[in-house]
N, C-alpha and C positions, 0 to 999 in steps of 0.2 A: 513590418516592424519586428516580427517576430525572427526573421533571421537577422537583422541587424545585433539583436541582443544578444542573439549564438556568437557571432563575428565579435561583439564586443568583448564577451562573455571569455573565447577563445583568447583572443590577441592579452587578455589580460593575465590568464594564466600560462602564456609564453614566458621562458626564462628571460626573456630582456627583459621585461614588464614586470612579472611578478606579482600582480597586483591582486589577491585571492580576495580582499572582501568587495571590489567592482567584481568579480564573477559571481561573488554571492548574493548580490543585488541582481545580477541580470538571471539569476537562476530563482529568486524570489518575486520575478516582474513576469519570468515568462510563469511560474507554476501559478499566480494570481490570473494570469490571460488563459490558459486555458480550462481556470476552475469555473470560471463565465464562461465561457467554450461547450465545457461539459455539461453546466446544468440547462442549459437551453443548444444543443446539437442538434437544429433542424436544419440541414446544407439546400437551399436553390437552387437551383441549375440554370431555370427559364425564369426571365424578368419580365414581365409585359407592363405595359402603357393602361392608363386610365379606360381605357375601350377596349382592352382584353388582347389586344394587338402583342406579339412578339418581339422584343425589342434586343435585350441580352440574352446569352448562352451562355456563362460561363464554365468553364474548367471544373470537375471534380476534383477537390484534394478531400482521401479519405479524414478519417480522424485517426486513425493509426499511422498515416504520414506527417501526422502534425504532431503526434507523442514523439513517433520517431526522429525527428528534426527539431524538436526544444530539447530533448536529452542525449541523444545519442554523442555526436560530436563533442560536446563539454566533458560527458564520460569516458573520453577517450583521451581528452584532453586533460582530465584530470583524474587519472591514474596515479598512485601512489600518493593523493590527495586529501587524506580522509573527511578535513570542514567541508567539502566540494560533494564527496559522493552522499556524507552525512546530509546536508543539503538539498540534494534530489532528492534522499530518503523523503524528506519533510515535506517537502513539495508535491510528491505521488500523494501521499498520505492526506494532504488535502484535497487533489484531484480526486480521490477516490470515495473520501466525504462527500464530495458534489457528483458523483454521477448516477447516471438515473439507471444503465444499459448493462446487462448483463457480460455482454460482450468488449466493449469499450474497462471493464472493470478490468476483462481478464488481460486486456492488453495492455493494463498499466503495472498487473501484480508481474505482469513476463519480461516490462522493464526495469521493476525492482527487483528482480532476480537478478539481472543484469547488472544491477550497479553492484550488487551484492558479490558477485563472482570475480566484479572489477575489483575489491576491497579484498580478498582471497587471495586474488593473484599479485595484487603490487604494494600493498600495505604489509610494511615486517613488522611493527610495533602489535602485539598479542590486543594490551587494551585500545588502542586504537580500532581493531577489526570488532572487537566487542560492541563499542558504541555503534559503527556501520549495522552491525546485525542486530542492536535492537532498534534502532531505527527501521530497518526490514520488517523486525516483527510487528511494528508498527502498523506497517501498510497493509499485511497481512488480518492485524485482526480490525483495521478500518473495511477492509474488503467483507470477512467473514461477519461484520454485522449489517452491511446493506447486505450480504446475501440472507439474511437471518432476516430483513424487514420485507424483502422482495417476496421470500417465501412467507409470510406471516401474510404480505397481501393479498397474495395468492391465493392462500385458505380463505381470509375472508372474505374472497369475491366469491368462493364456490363453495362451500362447506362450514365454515365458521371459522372461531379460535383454533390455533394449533391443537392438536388433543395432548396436549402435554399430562393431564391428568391421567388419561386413563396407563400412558406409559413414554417412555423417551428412550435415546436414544444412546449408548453408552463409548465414548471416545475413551482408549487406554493412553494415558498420561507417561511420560520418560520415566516417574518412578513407577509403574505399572498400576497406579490409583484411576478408579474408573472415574470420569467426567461425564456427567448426563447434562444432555442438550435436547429440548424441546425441536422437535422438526428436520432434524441434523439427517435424516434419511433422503431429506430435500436438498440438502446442499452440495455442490461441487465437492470435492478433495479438498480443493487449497483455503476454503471456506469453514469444513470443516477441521483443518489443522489448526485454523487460525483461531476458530470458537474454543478448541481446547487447548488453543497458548495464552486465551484471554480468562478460561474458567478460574478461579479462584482455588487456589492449592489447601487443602485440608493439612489442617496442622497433626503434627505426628505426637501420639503418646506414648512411649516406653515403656513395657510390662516393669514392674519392680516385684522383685522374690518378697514374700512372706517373709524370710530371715534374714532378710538386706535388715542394715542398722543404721542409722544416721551417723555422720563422722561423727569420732569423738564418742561415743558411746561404750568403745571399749578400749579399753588402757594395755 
């Protein structure tokens, strides 16, 4: 089913066809099938019969062959595309809400980097590429707070609460304002970017001179 919807997905953002909101439904059918995918990834191999007998074997297909084949080809196909790439943006970002696996996380932030580089290289419109990349940053700070939960579990199987009290951890911000994050020594790079694209920006106050006047004060 799930390549049909690629094939469907494709033939419709062919220029004879045209048709970008059927590729946006088959690109909101496939990111819905693997968010059930992802929250329960237990793969079978061996199938046995009621009396423990061996019956099926089948095939491994990883879970990174399955990210790769619901987005790849569409991404390809929808270059210069932006509702399209915007799309998967949205799609990752729920997939990554549902995953449980450290690993499986980082394979889906390495194909939103992907569509991201796709929206770079063939999108000319400036605001265009904007919405693409906050949609990116999306998925990014959807990742950086399962990894924030992952580690917060972590402690509490083996140590307790985060020790955020006794001190934390300081992320420098684009305007070089420091961001503290509880646990942030625990997290990956791309986790840690994304807790300080998600921290809350401190508002800026302006010194004012002693001998500043209010307009109009003096004639």
């Amino acid at each position: 089913m799930r390549d049909q919807l690629v094939e469907i997905a494709i033939r419709a953002l062919s220029p004879a066809v045209n048709d970008t909101f059927t590729a946006l439904t088959c690109i909101d059918w496939l990111g819905d099938s693997l968010c059930k995918i992802t929250a329960h990834w237990r793969p079978v191999r061996v199938h046995r019969d009621s009396h423990g007998y061996v019956r099926v074997i089948t095939a491994h297909v990883s879970y990174e062959r399955l990210v790769e084949r619901s987005f790849d080809k569409i991404r390809q196909a929808g270059r210069g595309m932006p509702a399209v790439l915007i799309r998967q943006l949205e799609a990752l970002t729920k997939i990554v809400e549902q995953s449980t696996d450290a690993d499986e996380r980082e394979l889906l932030v390495k194909q939103a980097a992907m569509v991201l580089h796709t929206s770079v290289e063939s999108v000319p419109e400036p605001a265009d590429r904007a919405d693409v990349q906050q949609a990116y940053d999306n998925v990014l700070v959807a990742a950086g707070r399962k990894w924030l939960a992952d580690d917060q579990a972590r402690w509490d199987r083996s140590a307790g609460p985060l020790p955020h009290l006794a001190g934390s951890t300081s992320f420098s911000s684009a305007a070089g304002t420091e961001l503290h994050q509880p646990g942030a020594e625990l997290m990956p790079e791309s986790a840690a970017r994304a807790a300080a694209r998600s921290a809350p920006r401190p508002s800026v106050v302006r010194p004012t001179s002693e001998t500043s006047q209010s307009p109009g004060a003096t004639r």
